[in-house]
C-alpha positions in Angstrom: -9.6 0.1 -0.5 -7.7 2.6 1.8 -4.2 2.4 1.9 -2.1 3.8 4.5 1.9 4.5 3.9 4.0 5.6 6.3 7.4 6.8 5.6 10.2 9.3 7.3 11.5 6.7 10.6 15.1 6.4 10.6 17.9 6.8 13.3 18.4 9.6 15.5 20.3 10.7 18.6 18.5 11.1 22.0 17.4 14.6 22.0 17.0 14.3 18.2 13.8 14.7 16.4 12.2 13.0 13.2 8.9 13.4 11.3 7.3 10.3 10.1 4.2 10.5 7.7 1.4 8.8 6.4 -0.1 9.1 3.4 -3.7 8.3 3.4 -6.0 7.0 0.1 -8.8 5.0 -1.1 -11.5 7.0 0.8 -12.3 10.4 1.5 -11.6 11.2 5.2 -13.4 13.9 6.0 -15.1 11.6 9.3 -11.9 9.7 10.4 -9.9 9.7 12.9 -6.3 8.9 12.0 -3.6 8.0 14.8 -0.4 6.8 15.4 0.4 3.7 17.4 4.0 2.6 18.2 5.8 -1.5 19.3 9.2 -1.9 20.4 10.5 -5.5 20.4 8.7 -7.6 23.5 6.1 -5.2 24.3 2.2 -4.5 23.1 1.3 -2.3 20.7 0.0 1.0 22.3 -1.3 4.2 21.4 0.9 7.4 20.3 -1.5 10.0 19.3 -4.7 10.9 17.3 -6.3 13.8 15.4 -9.5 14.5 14.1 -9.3 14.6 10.4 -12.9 17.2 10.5 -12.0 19.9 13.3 -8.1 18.8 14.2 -8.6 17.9 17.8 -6.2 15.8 19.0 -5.4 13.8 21.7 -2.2 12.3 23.2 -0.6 9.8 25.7 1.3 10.6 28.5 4.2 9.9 27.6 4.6 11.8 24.5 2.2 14.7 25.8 4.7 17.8 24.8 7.4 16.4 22.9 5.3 14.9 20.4 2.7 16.7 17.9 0.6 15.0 15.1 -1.0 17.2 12.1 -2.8 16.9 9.1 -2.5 17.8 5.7 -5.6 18.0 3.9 -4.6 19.1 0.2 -2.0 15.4 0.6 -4.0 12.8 2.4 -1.1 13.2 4.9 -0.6 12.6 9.1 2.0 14.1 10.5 4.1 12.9 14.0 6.6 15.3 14.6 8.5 13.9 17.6 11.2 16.1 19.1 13.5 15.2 22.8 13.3 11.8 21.5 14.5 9.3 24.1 15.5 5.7 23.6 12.6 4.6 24.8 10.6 5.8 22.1 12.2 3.8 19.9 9.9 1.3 17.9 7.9 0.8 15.1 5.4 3.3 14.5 2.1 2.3 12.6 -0.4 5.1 11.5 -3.9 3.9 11.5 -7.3 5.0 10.7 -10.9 4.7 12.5 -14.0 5.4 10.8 -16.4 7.7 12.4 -15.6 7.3 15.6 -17.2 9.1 18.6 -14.2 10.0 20.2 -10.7 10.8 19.2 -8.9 8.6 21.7 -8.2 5.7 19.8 -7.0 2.5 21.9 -5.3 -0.5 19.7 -8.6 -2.4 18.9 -10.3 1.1 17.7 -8.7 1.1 14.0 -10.1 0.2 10.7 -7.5 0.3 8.8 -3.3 0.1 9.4 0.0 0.9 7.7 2.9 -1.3 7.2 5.0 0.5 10.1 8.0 2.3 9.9 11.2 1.8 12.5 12.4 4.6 14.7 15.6 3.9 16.4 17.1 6.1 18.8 20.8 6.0 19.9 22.5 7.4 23.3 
C-alpha cells in the first residue's frame, strides 16, 4: 500500500529555513498530486502547498506564497517543502499527503488519499 514518510522538521529561528521531505512508495505516481498540509495545536488542519507529480505545476496558499517552494524528485519518490523567512506562526506539524488523479492541483484537506505520520516544525523568536 503507499506509504508516505516525512522527515527533516526540527527547530529553527524566525527568519530560519528548513526542508522537510517525503518519501513516497507503494505505487507509481506518475497521476498524483502530492501536497503538504500543516496543524498547530488548537487549529484545523489546512493546506500548505501541492505539485503535480506529471508536469510540476504547483500551487500554493497565501500565506506561504513566496517564502515557501515544494519540488519533486522523481529518481527518489521524494516531495520537497523548502520553507525559508519562517515565522512563528508557521510553526506546526506538517503532513505530506497524496491524491490520486485529481483534476486539479489545489488540494483542500478532504482531497487526499493517502497521509504521512507528520513531522513538527517549531519556530523560535
Amino acid at each position: 500500500q503507499v506509504q508516505l514518510v516525512e522527515s527533516g522538521g526540527g527547530l529553527v529561528q524566525a527568519g530560519g529555513s528548513l526542508r522537510p521531505s517525503c518519501v513516497a512508495s507503494g505505487d507509481t505516481f506518475t497521476r498524483y498530486v502530492m501536497g503538504w498540509f500543516r496543524q498547530a495545536p488548537g487549529k484545523e488542519r489546512e493546506f500548505v502547498a501541492a505539485i503535480s507529480w506529471s508536469d510540476r505545476s504547483t500551487y500554493y496558499s497565501d500565506s506561504v506564497k513566496g517564502r515557501f517552494t515544494i519540488s519533486r524528485d522523481t529518481a527518489k519518490n521524494t516531495v520537497h517543502l523548502q520553507m525559508n523567512s519562517l515565522k512563528p506562526e508557521d510553526a506546526a506539524v506538517y503532513y505530506c499527503a497524496a491524491q490520486r488523479s485529481p483534476a486539479t492541483v489545489v488540494l483542500t484537506t478532504t482531497s487526499p488519499d493517502y497521509w504521512g505520520q507528520g513531522t513538527q516544525v517549531t519556530v523560535s523568536l
